[in-house]
C-alpha positions in Angstrom: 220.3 248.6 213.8 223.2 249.0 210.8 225.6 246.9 211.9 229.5 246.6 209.5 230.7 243.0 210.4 234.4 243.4 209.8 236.6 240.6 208.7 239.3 239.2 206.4 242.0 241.5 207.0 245.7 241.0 205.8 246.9 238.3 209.0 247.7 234.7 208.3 244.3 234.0 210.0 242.5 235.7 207.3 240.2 232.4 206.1 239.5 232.2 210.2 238.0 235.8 210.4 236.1 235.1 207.1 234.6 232.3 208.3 233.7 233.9 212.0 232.3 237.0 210.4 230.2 235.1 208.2 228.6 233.4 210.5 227.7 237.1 212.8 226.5 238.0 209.2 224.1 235.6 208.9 223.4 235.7 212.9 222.2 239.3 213.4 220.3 239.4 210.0 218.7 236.5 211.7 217.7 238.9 214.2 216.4 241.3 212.4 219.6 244.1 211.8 220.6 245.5 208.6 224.2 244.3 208.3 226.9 244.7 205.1 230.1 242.8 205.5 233.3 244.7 205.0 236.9 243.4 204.3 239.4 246.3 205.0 242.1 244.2 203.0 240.8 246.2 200.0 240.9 249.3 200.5 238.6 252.1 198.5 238.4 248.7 195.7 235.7 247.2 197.6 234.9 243.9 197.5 232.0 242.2 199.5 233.7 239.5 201.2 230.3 237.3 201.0 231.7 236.7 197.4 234.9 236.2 198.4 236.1 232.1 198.3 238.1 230.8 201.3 238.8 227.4 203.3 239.0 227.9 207.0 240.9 224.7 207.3 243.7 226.2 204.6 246.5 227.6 206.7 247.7 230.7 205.3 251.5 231.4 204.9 253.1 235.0 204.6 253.7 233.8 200.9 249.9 233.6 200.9 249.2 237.1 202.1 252.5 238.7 201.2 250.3 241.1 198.8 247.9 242.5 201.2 248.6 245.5 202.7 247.7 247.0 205.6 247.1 251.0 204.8 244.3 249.9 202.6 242.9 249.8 205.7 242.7 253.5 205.8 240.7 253.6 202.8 238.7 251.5 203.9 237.7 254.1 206.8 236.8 256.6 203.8 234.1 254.8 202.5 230.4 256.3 202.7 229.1 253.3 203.9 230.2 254.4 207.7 228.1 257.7 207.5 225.2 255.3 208.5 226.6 252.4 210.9 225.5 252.5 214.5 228.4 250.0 215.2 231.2 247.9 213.8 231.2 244.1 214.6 235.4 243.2 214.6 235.7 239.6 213.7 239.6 240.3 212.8 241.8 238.1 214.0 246.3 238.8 214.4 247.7 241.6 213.3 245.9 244.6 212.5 242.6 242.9 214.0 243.3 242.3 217.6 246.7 244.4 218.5 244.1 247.7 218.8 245.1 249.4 215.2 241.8 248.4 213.9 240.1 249.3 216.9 242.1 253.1 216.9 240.4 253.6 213.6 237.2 253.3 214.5 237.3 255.1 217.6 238.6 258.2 215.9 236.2 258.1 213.7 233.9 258.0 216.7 232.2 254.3 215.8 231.4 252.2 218.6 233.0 248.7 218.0 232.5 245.2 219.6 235.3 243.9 222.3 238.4 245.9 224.1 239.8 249.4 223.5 243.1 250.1 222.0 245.1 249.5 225.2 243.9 246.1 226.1 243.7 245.0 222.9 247.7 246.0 222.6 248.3 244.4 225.8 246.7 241.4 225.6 248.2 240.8 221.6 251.7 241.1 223.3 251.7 237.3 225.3 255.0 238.3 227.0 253.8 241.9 228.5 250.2 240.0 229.6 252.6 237.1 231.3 254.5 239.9 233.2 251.7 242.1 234.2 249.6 239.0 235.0 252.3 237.3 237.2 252.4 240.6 239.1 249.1 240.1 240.5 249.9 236.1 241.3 248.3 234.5 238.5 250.0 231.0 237.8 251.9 231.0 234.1 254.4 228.5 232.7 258.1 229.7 233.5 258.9 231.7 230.0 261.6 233.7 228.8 260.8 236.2 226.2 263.8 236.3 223.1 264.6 238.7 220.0 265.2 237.8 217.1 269.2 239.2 217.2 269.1 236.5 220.3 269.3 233.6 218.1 273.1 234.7 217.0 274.2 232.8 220.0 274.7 229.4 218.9 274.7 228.5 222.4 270.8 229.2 223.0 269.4 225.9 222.2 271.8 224.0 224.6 270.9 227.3 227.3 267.1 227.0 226.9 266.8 222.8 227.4 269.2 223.7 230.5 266.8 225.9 231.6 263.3 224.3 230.4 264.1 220.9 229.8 263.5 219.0 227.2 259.9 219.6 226.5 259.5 223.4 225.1 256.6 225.5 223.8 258.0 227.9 221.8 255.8 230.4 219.7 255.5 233.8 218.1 254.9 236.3 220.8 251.4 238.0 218.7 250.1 234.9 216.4 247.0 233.1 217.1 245.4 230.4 215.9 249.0 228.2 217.1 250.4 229.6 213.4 254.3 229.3 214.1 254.4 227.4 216.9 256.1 224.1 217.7 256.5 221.6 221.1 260.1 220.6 221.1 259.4 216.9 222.9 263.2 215.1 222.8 265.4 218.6 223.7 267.0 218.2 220.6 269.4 221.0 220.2 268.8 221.5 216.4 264.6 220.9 217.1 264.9 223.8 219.7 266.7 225.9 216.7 264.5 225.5 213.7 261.5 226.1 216.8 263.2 229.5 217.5 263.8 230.1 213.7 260.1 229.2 212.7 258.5 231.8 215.4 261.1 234.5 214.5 259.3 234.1 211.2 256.0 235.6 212.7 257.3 237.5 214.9 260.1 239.6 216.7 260.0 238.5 219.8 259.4 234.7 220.6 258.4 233.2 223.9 260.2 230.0 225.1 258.2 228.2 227.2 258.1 225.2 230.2 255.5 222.7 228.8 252.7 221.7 231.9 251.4 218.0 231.2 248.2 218.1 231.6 245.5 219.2 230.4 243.7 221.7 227.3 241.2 223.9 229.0 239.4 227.1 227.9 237.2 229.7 229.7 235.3 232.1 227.1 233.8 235.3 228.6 230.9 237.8 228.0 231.0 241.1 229.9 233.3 239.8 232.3 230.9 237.1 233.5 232.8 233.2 232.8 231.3 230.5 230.7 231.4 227.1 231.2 234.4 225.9 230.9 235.5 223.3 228.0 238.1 220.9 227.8 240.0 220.1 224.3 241.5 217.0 223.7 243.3 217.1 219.8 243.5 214.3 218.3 247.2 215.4 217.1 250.3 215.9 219.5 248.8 219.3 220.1 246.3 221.8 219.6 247.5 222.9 216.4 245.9 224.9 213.3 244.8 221.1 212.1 242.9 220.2 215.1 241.3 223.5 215.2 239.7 224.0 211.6 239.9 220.8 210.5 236.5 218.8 211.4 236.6 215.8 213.7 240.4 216.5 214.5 239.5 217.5 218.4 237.2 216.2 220.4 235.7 219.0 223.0 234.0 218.6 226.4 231.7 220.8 227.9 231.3 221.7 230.6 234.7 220.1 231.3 234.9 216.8 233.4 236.0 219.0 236.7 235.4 218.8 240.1 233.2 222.0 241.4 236.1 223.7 243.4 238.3 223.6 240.2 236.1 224.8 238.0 235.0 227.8 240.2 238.6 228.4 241.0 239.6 228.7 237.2 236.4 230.6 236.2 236.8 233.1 239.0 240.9 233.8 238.0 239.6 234.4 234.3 237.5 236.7 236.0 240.0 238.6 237.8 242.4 238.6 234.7 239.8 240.2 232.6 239.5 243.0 234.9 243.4 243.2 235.7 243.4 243.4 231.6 240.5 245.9 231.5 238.7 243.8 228.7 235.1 244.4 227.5 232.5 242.7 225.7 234.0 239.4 224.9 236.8 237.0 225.6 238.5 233.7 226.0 241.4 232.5 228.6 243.3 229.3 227.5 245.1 227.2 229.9 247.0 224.2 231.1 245.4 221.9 234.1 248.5 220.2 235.8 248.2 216.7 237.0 248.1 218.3 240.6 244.8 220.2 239.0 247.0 223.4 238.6 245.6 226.1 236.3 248.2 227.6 234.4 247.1 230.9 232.7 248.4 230.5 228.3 247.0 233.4 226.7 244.0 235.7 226.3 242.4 235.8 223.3 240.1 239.0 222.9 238.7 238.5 220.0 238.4 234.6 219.8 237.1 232.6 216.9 233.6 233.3 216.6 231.6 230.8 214.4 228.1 228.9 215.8 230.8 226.2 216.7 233.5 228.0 217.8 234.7 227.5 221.9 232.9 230.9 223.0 229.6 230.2 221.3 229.8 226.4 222.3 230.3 227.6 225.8 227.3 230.0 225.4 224.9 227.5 224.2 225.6 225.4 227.6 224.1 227.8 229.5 221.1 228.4 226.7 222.8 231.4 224.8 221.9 230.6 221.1 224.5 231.9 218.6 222.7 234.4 217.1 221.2 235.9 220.8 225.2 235.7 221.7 225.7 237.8 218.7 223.4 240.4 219.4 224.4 241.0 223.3 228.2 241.6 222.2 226.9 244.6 219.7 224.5 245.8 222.9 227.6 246.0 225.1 229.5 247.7 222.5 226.5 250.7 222.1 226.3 250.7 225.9 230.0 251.5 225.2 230.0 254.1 222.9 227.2 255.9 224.9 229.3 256.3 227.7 
């Protein structure tokens, strides 16, 4: 099969895709498929990205990527290499990779591409919509309030939110992955929970405030709508941050997670019913917070999670005997089942 492994793009988790679409590169050449790698961030100029230098654990700033620009992807879509793809692997992460824009492209152009269509993808990028229509159906979330940016004029927000929240906050950017501009206001100090709000505003324009759940980190990946073992993170920092993600030996993971049976099942089986409430295909993973009183509060959906051999999907995979490059292969099946519909 020809198989275009998309990745790079022009989001602050640029180095991440690299590094995940590399490694599906390598994967389903393994298997036998004719792959070429192909970074939209460039347009017509085409540049094979397997030349291209990066360090995953490098966060990216919008200085960093403040040149890239995102109609080159529609060049990109002009190129004469699509005339012969059968499908298009997305390893894009953020904006322009997971919010469905990517995913419009190649749809038009009548490609079949691996993971969720436009709408879910949209959906599931905005946190605060997938909090709302998710709470709709009764799945548990951390009480949130979703802000503007013009919201931060009132220079009594700070003193409003710890009222509200307490002293311990989440606040993030309300379409960022990777935890790029977020921050865990511990101490409810009023000038903390400012520079928070500031710092998201930067990545996005709406920011989520949210109640922090002690407790603990735990993740359920998914492939066609089935759930995978679930793994338990445990950062070696205050939080799970971009360090203890991409940064060897900064988290240590468990998996499957040190659960009893009824919890487990119970969390597997709501990240089942939240990827059908979402309509997602192909693949997935649902983060949440366990409560001391075993509580699974639903975080985020990721729909196009990190995907190198050691990311959480493919480490999840494994556990039930799914090699990486076997993983690899199923997700561009389900996408030609797709297309063939």
């Amino acid at each position: 099969m020809n198989i275009a492994v998309v990745m790079g793009g022009v989001s602050t988790e640029r180095n991440i895709s690299l590094s995940g679409g590399m490694a599906v590169v390598n994967a389903l050449r393994e298997k036998g498929h004719n792959v070429v790698a192909v970074d939209p961030a460039y347009g017509s100029n085409y540049i094979n990205p397997e030349e291209v230098e990066f360090d995953v654990s490098h966060q990216l700033t919008l200085e960093d990527i403040k040149d890239l620009d995102a109609t080159k992807y529609l060049e990109m879509m002009s190129l004469d290499l699509w005339k012969d793809i059968d499908v298009a692997f997305i390893v894009l992460h953020g904006k322009y990779g997971e919010d469905g824009l990517i995913q419009s492209l190649f749809e038009l152009k009548g490609i079949p591409h691996t993971g969720s269509n436009v709408k879910t993808c949209a959906v599931t990028m905005d946190k605060n919509f997938t909090k709302i229509i998710l709470s709709s159906y009764g799945i548990l979330t951390p009480k949130w309030i979703g802000l503007h940016r013009e919201d931060l004029g009132n220079e009594n927000l700070p003193a409003e939110l710890r009222k509200e929240f307490g002293n311990k906050i989440v606040i993030k950017p309300n379409d960022q992955g990777s935890s790029i501009g977020i921050t865990i206001v511990k101490n409810g100090n009023l000038d903390d929970i400012h520079s928070a709000l500031e710092f998201a505003a930067k990545y996005s324009e709406t920011i989520i405030v949210e109640e922090f759940i002690e407790g603990k980190e735990i993740t359920c990946g998914l492939i066609d709508g089935q759930a995978l073992p679930l793994i338990e993170i445990v950062p070696k920092d205050d939080f799970y941050n971009y360090s203890t993600k991409y940064k060897k030996g900064n988290s240590d993971y468990f998996c499957p997670a040190e659960l009893t049976e009824d919890v487990t099942e119970f969390i597997q089986s709501t990240s089942e019913v939240c990827n059908r409430i979402l309509g997602v295909e192909g693949f997935a993973r649902i983060d949440y917070r366990l409560s001391e009183e075993n509580e699974p509060y639903f975080l985020e959906i990721n729909v196009i999670p990190g995907f190198t051999s050691t990311s959480l999907v493919p480490k999840a995979a494994k556990e039930i005997g799914i090699e990486f490059p076997e993983l690899c292969e199923t997700i561009v099946n389900l996408a030609v089942k797709k297309g063939g519909e």
